[in-house]
C-alpha positions as CSV (number, residue, x, y, z in Angstrom):
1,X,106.9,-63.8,53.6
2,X,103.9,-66.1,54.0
3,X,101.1,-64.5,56.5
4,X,99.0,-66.8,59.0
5,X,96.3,-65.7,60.9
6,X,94.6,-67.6,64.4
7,X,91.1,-68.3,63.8
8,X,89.3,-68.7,67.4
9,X,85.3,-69.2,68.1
10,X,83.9,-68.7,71.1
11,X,80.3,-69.0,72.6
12,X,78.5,-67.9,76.1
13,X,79.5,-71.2,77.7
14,X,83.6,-70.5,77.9
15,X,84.8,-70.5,81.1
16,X,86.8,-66.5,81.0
17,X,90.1,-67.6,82.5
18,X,90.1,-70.5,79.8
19,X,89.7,-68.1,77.2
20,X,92.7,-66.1,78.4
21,X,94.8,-68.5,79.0
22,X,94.2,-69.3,75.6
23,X,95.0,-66.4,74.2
24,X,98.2,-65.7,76.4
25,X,99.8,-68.9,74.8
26,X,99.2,-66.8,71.5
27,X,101.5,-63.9,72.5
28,X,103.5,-66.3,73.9
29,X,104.2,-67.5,70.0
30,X,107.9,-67.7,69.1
31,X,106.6,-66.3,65.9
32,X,103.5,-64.8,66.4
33,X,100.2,-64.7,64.1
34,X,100.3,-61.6,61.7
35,X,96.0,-61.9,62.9
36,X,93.8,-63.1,65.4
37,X,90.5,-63.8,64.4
38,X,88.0,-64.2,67.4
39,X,84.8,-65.1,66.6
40,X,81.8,-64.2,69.2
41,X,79.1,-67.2,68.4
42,X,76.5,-65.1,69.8
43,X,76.1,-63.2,72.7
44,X,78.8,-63.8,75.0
45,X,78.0,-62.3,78.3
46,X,79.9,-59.4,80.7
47,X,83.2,-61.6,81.8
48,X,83.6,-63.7,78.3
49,X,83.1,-59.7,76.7
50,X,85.7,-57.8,79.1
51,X,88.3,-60.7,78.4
52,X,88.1,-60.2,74.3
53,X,87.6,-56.5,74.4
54,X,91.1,-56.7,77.1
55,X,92.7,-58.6,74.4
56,X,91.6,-56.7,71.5
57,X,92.3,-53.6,73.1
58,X,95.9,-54.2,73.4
59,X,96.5,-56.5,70.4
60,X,96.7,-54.8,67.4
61,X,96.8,-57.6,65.3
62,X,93.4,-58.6,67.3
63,X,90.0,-58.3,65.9
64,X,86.9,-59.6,66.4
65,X,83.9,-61.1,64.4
66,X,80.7,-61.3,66.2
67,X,77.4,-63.1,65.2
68,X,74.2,-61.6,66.6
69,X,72.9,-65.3,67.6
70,X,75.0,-68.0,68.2
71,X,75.1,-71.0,65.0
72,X,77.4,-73.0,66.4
73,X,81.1,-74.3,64.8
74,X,80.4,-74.7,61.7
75,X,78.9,-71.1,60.7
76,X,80.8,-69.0,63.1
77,X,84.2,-70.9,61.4
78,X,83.0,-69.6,58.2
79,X,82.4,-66.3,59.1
80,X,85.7,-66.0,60.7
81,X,87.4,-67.2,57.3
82,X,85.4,-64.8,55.3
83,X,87.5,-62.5,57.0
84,X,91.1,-63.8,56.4
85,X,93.6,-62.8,53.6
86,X,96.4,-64.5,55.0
87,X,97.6,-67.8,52.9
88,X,97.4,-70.1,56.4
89,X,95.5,-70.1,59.2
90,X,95.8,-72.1,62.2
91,X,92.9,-73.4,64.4
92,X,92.4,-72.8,68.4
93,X,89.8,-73.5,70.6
94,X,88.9,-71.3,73.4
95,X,90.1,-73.4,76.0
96,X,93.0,-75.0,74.8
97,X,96.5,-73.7,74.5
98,X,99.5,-73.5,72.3
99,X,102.6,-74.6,72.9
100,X,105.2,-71.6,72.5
101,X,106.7,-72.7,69.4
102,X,103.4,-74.5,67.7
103,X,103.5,-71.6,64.9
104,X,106.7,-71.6,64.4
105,X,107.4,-75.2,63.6
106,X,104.1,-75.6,61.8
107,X,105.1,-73.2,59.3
108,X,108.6,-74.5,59.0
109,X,106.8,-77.8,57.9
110,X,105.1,-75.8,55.5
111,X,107.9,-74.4,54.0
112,X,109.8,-77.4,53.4
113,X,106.9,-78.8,52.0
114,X,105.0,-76.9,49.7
115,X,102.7,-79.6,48.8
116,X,100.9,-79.7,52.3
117,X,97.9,-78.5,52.4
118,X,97.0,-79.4,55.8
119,X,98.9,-79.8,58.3
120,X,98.0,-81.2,62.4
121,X,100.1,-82.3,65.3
122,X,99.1,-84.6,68.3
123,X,97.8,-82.8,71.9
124,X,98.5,-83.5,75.2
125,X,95.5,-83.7,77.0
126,X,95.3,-82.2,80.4
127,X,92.3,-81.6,83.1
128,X,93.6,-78.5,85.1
129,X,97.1,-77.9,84.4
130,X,98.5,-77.9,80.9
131,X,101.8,-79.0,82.7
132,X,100.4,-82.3,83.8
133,X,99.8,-84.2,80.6
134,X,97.5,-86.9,81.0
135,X,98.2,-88.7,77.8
136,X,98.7,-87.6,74.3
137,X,96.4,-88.0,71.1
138,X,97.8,-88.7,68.0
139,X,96.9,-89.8,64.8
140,X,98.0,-91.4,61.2
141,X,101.2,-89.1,60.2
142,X,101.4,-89.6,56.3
143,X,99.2,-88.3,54.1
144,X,98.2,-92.1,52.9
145,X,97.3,-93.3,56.6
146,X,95.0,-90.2,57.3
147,X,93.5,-91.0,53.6
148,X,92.5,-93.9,54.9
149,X,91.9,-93.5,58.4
150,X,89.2,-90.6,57.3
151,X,87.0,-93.5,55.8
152,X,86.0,-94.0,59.5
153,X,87.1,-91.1,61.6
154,X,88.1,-87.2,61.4
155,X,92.1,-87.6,60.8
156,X,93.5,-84.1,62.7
157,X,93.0,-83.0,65.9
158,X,91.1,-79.7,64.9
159,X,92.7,-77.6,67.7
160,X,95.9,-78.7,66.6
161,X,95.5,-77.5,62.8
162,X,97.0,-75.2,60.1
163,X,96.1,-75.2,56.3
164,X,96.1,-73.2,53.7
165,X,93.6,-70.7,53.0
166,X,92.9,-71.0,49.5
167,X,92.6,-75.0,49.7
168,X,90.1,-75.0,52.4
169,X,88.4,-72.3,50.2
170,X,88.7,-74.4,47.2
171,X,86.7,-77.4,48.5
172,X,83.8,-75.0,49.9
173,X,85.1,-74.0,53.5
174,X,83.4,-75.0,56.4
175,X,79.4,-76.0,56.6
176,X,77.2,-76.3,59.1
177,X,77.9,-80.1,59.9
178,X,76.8,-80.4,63.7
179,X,79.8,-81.6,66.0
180,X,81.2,-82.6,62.2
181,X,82.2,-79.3,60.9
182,X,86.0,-80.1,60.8
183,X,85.9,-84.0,59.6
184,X,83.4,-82.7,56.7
185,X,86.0,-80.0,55.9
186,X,89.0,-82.6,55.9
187,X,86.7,-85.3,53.9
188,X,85.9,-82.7,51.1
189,X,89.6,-81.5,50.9
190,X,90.5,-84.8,50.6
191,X,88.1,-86.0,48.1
192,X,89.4,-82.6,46.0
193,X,93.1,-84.2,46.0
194,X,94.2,-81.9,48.8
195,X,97.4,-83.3,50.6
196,X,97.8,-84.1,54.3
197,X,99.8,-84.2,57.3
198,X,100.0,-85.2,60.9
199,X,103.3,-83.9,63.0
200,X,104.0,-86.7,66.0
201,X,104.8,-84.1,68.5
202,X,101.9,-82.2,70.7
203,X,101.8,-79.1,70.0
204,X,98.8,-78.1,71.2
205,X,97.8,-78.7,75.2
206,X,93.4,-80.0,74.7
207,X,91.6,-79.7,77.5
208,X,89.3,-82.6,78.4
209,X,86.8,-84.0,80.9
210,X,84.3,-86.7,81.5
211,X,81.5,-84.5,80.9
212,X,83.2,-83.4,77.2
213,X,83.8,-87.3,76.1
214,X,79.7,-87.9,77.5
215,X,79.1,-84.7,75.1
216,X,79.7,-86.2,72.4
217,X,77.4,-89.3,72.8
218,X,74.5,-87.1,73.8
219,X,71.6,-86.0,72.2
220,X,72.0,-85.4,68.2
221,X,74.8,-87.3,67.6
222,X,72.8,-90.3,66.1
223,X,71.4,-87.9,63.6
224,X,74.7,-85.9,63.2
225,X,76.9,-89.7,62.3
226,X,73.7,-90.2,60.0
227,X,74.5,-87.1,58.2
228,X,78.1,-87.1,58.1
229,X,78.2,-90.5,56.7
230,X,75.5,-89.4,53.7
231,X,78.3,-87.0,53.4
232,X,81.2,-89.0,52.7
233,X,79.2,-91.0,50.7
234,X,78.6,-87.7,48.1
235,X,82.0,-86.7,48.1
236,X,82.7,-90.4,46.8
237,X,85.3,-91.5,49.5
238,X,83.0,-94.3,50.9
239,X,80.3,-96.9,49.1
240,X,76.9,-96.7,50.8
241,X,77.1,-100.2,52.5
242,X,80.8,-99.3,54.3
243,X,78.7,-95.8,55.4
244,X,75.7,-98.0,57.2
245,X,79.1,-100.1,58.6
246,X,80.3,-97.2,60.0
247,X,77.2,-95.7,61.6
248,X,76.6,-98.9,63.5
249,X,80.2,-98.9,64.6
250,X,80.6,-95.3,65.6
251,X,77.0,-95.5,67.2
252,X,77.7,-98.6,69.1
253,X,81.1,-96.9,70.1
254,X,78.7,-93.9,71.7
255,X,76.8,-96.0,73.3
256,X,79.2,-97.6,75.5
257,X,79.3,-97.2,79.3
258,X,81.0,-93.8,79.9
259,X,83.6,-96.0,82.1
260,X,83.9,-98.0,79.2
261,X,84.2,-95.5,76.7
262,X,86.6,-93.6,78.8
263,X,89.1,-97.0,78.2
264,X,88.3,-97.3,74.8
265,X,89.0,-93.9,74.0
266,X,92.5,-94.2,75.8
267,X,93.5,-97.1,73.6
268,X,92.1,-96.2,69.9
269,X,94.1,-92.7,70.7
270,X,96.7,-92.5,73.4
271,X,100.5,-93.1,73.3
């Protein structure tokens, strides 16, 4: 029977309830993860600390990873999946949730269709309470849309992902890529013939806020675009002029009014 495990980071900044209301939706699984991989990203302070040991404790397909100093996404992914055995893991963030039968259906894609090698769903974002859906993110289904979508944007919602093991392995797992870790992964599987999907329905409920979408226009982004579009340029997906294209567009995008980014945002990715 094929084995998944949940890979989770976390860092000092997670707000404790979020984390275990994370977590709960995993037990919550119709088919539960055979592992759960929690990665500390440095020291995570007394509540963060009682909540994962409180898990761990009773979980005993729980463990944890920790990192003495925290690296952010990139390197505390990695040295989660320097850990796993299983042939899929799925991907979590520490305050988002899954819906009870995310797992489940994932990996009846999977087995239906052994030629996946990634596979994401849309999300339903939410401020407070996952129940009240504020609009849903999705994006290209087939694997020829998110092929070409990629040339200008990360084509999964990361939360929302499963993949194989050994073909995220194959194309060098993930790298310290600041903000980028997860569209450089999905760029090199791609440029290695690995084969994609996108499910329609949201199976994961993403937390969001404001102050997340302003996040990700503040400092170092400039310089993380710059490098992430060197990148695709290296694994050949792009030429070097559609790479200076896209880091005027995506940095122009940034730049925009948070009011007006908050609109632009809803209509590149809401349904």
């Amino acid at each position: 029977m094929t084995r998944l495990a949940v890979l989770m980071t976390v860092y000092h900044r997670i707000v404790p309830a979020e984390l275990a209301a994370a977590l709960d939706s995993l037990v919550a699984q119709t088919r539960p993860a055979d592992e759960i991989v929690i990665v500390e990203d440095g020291p995570v302070g007394a509540e963060l600390r009682a909540v994962i040991d409180g898990f761990v404790d009773k979980r005993s397909e729980a463990r944890t990873v920790t990192l003495a100093r925290n690296q952010g996404s990139g390197p505390a992914s990695a040295a989660g999946m320097a850990t796993i055995t299983t042939d899929l893991v799925a991907r979590l963030d520490a305050d988002d949730l899954a819906a009870p039968d995310r797992l489940e259906r994932q990996l009846a894609w999977f087995a239906d269709h052994p030629e996946t090698d990634v596979l994401g769903t849309a999300v339903a974002e939410f401020r407070d309470d996952p129940a009240e859906t504020i609009a849903v993110r999705a994006l290209p289904e087939t694997h020829e849309e998110i092929a070409r979508y990629a040339l200008i944007n990360s084509p999964l919602n990361h939360p929302s992902v499963m993949f194989r093991v050994a073909a995220a392995e194959k194309a060098g797992g993930y790298r310290d890529v600041h903000f980028m870790e997860d569209y450089d992964l999905w760029a090199r599987m791609l440029a290695g013939g690995a084969r994609f999907h996108n499910l329609p329905e949201p199976l994961t409920h993403f937390r969001t806020s404001e102050q997340q979408l302003q996040r990700r226009t503040g400092k170092g982004m400039f310089a993380a675009e710059r490098q992430m579009q060197a990148n695709l340029v290296r694994y050949g997906l792009i030429s070097r002029p559609r790479s200076w294209f896209n880091l005027a567009a995506r940095t122009a995008y940034r730049l925009l009014p948070t009011a007006l980014l908050t609109r632009v945002y809803g209509r590149l990715f809401h349904r």
